[in-house]
C-alpha positions in Angstrom: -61.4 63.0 12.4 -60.4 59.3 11.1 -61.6 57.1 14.4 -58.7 54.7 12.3 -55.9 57.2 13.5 -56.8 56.5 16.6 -54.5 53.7 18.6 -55.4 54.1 22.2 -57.9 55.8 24.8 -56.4 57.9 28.0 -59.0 58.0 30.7 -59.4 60.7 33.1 -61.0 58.9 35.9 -61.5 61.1 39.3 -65.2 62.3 38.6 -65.6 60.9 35.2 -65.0 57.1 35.7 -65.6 57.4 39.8 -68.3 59.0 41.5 -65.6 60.7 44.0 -68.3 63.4 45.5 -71.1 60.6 46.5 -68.4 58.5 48.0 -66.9 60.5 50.1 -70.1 62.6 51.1 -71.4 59.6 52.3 -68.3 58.7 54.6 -68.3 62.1 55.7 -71.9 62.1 56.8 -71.6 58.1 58.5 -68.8 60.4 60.7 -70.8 63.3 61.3 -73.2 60.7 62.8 -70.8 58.8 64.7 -69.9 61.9 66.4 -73.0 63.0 67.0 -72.2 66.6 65.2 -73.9 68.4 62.4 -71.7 70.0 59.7 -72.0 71.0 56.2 -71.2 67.2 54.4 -71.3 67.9 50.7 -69.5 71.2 51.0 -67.1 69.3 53.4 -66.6 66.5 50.3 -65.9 69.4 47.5 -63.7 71.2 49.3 -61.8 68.6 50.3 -61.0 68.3 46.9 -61.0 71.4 46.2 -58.2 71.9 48.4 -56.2 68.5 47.2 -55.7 70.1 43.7 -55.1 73.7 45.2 -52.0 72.0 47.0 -51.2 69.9 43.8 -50.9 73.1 42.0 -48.2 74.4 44.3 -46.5 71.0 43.4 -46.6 71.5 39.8 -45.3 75.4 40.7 -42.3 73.6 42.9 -43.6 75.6 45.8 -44.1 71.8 48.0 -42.2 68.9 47.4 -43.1 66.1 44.8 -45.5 64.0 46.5 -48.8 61.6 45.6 -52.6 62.1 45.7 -52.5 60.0 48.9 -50.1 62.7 50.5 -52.1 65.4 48.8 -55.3 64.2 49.9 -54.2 63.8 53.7 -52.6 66.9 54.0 -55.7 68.8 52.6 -57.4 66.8 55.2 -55.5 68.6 58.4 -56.8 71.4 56.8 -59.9 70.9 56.5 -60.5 69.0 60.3 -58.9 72.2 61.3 -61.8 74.3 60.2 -64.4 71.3 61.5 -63.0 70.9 65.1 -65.9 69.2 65.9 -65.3 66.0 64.6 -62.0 65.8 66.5 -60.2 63.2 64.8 -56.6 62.0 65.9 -53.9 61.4 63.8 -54.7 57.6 63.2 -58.1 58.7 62.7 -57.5 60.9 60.1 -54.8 58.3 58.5 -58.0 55.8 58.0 -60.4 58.3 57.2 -58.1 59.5 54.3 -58.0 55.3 53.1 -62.1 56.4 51.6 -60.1 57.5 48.7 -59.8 54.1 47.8 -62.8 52.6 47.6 -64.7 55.0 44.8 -67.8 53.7 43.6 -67.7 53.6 39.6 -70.8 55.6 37.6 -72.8 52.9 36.5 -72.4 52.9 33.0 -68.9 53.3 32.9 -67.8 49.2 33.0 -70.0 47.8 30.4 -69.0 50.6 28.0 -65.3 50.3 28.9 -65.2 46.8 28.2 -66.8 47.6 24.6 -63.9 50.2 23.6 -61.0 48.3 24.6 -62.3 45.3 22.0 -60.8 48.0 19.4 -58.7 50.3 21.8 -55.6 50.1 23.8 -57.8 51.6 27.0 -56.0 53.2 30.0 -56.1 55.6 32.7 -54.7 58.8 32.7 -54.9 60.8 36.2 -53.6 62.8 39.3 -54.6 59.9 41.5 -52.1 57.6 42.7 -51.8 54.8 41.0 -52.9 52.9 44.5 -56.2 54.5 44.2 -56.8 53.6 40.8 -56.0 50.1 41.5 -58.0 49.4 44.6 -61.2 51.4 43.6 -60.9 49.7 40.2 -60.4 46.0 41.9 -63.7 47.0 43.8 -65.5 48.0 40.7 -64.5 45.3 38.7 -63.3 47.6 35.8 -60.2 46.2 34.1 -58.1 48.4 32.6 -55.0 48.1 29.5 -52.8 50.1 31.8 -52.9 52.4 34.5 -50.5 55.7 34.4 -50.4 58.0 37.0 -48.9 61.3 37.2 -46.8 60.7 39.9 -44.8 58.4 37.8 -44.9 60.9 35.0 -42.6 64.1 36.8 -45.1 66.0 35.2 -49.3 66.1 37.0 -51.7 67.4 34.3 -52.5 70.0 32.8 -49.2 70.2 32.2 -48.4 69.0 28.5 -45.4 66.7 29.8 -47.9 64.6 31.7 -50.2 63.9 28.1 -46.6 63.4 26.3 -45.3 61.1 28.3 -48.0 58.9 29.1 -48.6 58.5 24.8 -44.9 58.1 24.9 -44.8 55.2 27.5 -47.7 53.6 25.4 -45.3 53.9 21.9 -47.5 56.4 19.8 -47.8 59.8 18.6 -49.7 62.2 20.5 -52.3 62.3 17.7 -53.1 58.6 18.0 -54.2 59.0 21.3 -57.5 60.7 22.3 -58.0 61.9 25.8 -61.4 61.3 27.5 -62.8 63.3 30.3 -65.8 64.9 32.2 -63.5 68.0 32.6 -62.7 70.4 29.6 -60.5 71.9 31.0 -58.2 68.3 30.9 -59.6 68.2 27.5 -58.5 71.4 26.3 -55.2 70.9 27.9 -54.5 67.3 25.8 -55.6 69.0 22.8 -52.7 71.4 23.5 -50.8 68.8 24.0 -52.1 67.2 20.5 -54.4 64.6 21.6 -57.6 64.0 20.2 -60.8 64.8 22.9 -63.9 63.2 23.9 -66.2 65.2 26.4 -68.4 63.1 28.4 -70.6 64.8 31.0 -71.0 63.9 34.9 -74.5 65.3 36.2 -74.3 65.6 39.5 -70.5 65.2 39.8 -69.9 67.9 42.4 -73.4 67.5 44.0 -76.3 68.0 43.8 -76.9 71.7 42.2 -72.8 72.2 41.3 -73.1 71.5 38.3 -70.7 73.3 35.6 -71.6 74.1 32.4 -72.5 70.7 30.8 -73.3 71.2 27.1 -71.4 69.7 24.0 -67.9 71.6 23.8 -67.8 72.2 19.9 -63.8 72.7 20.3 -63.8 68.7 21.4 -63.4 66.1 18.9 -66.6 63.8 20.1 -69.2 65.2 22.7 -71.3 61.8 24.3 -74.3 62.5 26.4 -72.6 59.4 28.4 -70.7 56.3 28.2 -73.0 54.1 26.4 -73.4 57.0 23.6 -69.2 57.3 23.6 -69.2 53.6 23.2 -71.4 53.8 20.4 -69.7 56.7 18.3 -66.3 55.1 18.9 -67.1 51.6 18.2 -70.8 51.2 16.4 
């Protein structure tokens, strides 16, 4: 691969820029307390999530209406305070409680290296998450980004191809001049379908402690980075 080809970064950025399990496990747990209940936190946290991209695949499948992580993310939520009566929240309870979504601590190394790429690189995000999210736990973080496209502006949520095409489309190159970077291969293997280049950078620790996937270098991936700082350092020296 010629790094010369390459005109622009897309950035996957719920788990691999934003440290989404920590967050919200913590948030969870200060409620737990609050209440004066004991439940499960961290497999409260994950499957929360879990059950955010189970509904977001019945929007990509037409089976719920078009609707944004926010939506998602609150609607999995009912679900999930269903099977935790305990902690009893009311509607307006559960409205602010779903707001934790927008303040996402950033892994630490992520900043300082993302500052370093986009001195050669158009760098921008490329996620599920409403663009709100992006913006807020960004702001918080102090990252600054290029540009920030969400899928819910796209018609199209990834993994499906439209969402990589017409996010390298908006930014006026070919799929080829773009590379996608993620935590997730499965993202990754999607935007190489979709044409894009593919950097792998691993999250320890992303889903908890103990969750972890299957975190080795992907040989299928066009750069494999042990974390930011090395991606920073094979993309720009």
């Amino acid at each position: 691969m010629d790094l010369n080809t390459i005109k622009a970064l897309t950035f996957d950025v719920g788990g691999t820029i934003f440290d989404w399990h920590h967050t919200i496990h913590e948030e969870v747990e200060r409620l737990a307390q609050v209440r004066g209940v004991e439940i499960d936190c961290a497999a409260f946290t994950n499957n929360w999530r879990w059950r955010m991209f189970e509904l977001l695949g019945q929007v990509r499948s037409d089976e719920l209406p078009w609707m944004n992580a926010d939506e998602l993310h609150r609607r999995a939520l009912d679900g999930m305070i269903e099977k935790y009566p305990v902690l009893n929240l009311t509607t307006t309870e559960r409205d602010e409680f779903n707001q934790i979504w927008h303040r996402l601590r950033v892994w630490t190394d992520a900043p300082q290296a993302l500052e370093r790429l986009r001195n050669r690189y158009t760098v921008v995000v490329l996620t599920v998450l409403s663009w709100a999210i992006v913006v807020d736990s960004s702001k918080r973080a102090g990252i600054t980004w290029d540009g920030i496209l969400s899928c819910e502006f796209l018609g199209h949520y990834k993994p499906d191809p439209e969402a990589y095409h017409a996010g390298v489309r908006l930014l006026g190159i070919e799929p080829h001049e773009a590379m996608m970077v993620a935590a997730h291969p499965g993202d990754l293997r999607a935007a190489k379908a979709a044409g894009l280049h593919t950097a792998f950078v691993p999250r320890p620790g992303e889903r908890g402690e103990g969750n972890d996937p299957d975190l080795s270098p992907q040989p299928d991936f066009d750069v494999n980075a042990t974390d930011f700082h090395d991606l920073a350092r094979q993309l720009v020296g």
